[in-house]
C-alpha positions in Angstrom: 65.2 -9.2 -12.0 66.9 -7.5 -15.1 67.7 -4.3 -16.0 64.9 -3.7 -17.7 62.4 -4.9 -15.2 63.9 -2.9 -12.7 63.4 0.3 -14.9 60.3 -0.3 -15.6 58.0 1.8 -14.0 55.6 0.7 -11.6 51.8 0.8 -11.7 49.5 3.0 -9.3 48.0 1.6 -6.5 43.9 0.5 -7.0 42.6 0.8 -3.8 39.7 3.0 -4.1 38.6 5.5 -1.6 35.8 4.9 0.8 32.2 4.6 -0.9 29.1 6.9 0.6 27.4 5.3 3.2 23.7 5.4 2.0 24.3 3.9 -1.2 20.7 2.8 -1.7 18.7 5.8 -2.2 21.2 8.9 -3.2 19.4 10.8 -6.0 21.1 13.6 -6.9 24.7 14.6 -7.0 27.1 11.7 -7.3 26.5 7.8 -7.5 26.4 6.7 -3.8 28.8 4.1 -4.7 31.1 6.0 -6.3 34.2 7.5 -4.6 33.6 10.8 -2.7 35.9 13.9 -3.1 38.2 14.5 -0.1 36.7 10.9 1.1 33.9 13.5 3.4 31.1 12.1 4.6 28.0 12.7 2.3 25.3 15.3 4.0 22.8 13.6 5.4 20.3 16.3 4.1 20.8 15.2 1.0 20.9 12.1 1.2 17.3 12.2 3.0 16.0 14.1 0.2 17.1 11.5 -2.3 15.3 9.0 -0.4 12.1 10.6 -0.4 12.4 11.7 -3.8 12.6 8.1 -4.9 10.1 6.9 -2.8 7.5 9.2 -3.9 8.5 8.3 -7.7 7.5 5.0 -6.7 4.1 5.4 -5.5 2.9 8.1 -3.2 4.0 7.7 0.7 2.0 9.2 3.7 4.4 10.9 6.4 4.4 7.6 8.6 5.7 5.8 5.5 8.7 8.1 4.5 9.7 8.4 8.5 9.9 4.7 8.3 12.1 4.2 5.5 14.7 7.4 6.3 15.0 5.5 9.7 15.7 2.0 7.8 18.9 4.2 6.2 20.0 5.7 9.6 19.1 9.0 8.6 19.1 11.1 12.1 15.7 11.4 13.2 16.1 15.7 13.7 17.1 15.5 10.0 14.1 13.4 9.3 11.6 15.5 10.7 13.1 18.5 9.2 13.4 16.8 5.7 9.8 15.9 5.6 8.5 19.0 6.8 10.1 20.7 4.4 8.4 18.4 1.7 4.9 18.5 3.6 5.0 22.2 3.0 5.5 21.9 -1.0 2.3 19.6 -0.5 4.8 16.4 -1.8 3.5 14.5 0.8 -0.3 14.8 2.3 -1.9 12.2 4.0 -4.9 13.5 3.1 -4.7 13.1 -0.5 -3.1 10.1 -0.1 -5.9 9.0 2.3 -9.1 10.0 -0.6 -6.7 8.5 -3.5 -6.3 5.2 -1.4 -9.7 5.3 -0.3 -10.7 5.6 -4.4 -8.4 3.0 -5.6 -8.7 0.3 -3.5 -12.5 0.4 -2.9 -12.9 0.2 -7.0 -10.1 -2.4 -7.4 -10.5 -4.6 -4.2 -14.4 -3.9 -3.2 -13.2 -3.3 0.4 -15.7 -2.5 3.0 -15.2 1.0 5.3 -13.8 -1.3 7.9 -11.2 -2.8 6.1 -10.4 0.8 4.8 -9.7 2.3 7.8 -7.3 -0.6 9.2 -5.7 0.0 6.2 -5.3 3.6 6.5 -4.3 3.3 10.4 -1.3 1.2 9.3 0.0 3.7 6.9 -0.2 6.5 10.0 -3.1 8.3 8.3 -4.8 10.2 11.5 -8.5 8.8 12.7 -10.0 12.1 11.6 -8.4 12.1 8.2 -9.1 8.6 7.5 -12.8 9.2 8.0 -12.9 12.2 5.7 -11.4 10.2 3.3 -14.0 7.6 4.0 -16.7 9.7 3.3 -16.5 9.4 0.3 -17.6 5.9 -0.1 -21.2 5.8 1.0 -23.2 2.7 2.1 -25.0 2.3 -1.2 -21.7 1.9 -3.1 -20.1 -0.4 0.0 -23.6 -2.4 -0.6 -22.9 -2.6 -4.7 -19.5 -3.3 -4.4 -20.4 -6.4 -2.0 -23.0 -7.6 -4.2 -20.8 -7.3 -7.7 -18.1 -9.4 -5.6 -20.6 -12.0 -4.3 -22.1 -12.6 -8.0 -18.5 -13.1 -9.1 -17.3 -15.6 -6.7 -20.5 -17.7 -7.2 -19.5 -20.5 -8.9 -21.8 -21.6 -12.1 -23.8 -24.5 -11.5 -23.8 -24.2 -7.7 -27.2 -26.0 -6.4 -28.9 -23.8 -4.2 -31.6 -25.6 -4.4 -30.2 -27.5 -1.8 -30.2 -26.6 1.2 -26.5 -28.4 2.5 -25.0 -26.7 -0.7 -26.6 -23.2 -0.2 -25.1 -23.3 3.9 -21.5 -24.0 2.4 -21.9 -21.4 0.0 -23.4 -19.2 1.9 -20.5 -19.4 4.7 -17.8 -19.1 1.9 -19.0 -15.8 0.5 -20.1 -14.0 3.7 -16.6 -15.3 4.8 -14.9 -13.3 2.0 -16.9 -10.6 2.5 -16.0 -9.7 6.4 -12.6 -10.2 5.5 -13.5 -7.5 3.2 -14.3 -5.2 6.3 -18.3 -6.0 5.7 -20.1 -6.7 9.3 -21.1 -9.8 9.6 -24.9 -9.2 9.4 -24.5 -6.9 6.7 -22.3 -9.8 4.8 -24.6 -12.4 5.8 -27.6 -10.2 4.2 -26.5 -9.6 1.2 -25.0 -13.0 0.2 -28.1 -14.3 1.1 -30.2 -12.1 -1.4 -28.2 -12.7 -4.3 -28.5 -16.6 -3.8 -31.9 -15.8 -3.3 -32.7 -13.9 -6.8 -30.2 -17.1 -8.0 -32.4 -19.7 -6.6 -35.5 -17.8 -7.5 -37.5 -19.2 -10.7 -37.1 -16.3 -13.3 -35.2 -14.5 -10.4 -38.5 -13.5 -9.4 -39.9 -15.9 -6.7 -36.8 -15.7 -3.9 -36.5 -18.8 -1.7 -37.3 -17.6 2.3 -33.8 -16.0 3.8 -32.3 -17.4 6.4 -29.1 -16.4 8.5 
């Protein structure tokens, strides 16, 4: 090595410090991924507020929901509970809204039945009691128009129902996509077979006989 290597001064190290540990989901204060100040851990407060705060600007969460994902990022469950009380009491996070808006939306866009609603709702930790207040919204004559708008969709042009092979297949096929729907099976059955009845009918007006 020459002299002049030798003087030359030498380069600080690059090892960084230790990045925070939920790196995911931080919101606020510094980048997650970034080094921390005094290498502390990050508070764990925070960092559970960041989650929900990102979760909910995502699509709204029920209380089961957010739970779930703070317990995915090993937030402690005391800190949890504390967090989302904290939002439940700004109203940030209501299963009860959540259960009428879900109960709105997915009734319009997916023509599920009460039954399917209510599975639905179960699975997201909405209560029994709230689900059916959210549920009473949606009455039996709009479950009955929303079946019959999804049967006259998924009838294919052209189908024969004039015979009788043809009409069975059909027949099964439809009330089959209606009870996973969450229609009952009699009501499903019912109602398939009176639109393939004002189908079959000449001018719509003369229905063939029903049969189950």
């Amino acid at each position: 090595m020459t002299s002049a290597e030798r003087a030359r001064p030498r380069r600080a190290g690059t090892g960084g410090r230790r990045a925070a540990s939920y790196s995911n989901d931080f919101q606020d204060g510094p980048d997650p991924g970034s080094p921390v100040e005094g290498d502390a851990e990050p508070d764990p407060v925070s960092v559970a507020k960041a989650i929900v705060y990102r979760q909910l600007a995502a699509s709204a969460k029920t209380r089961l929901q957010l739970a779930r994902k703070l317990a995915e990022r090993n937030i402690p469950e005391d800190v949890a509970e504390a967090v989302l009380d904290k939002f439940q009491e700004a109203r940030l996070v209501d299963d009860a809204e959540f259960a009428d808006m879900w109960v709105r939306s997915r009734a319009q866009s997916r023509k599920l039945a009460k039954g399917a609603l209510r599975r639905e709702l179960a699975e997201k930790g909405v209560s029994g009691e709230t689900a059916a207040a959210a549920l009473e919204q949606l009455s039996g004559a709009d479950e009955e128009a929303a079946a019959r708008a999804l049967v006259e969709r998924k009838l294919r042009p052209g189908t024969d129902l004039g015979d009788r092979a043809e009409r069975d297949k059909v027949t099964r096929r439809l009330a089959s996509m209606l009870a996973r729907k969450g229609y009952q099976p009699s009501q499903a059955f019912r109602i398939v077979s009176e639109v393939l009845d004002a189908h079959a009918a000449p001018d719509n007006d003369q229905p063939l006989n029903r049969y189950p």
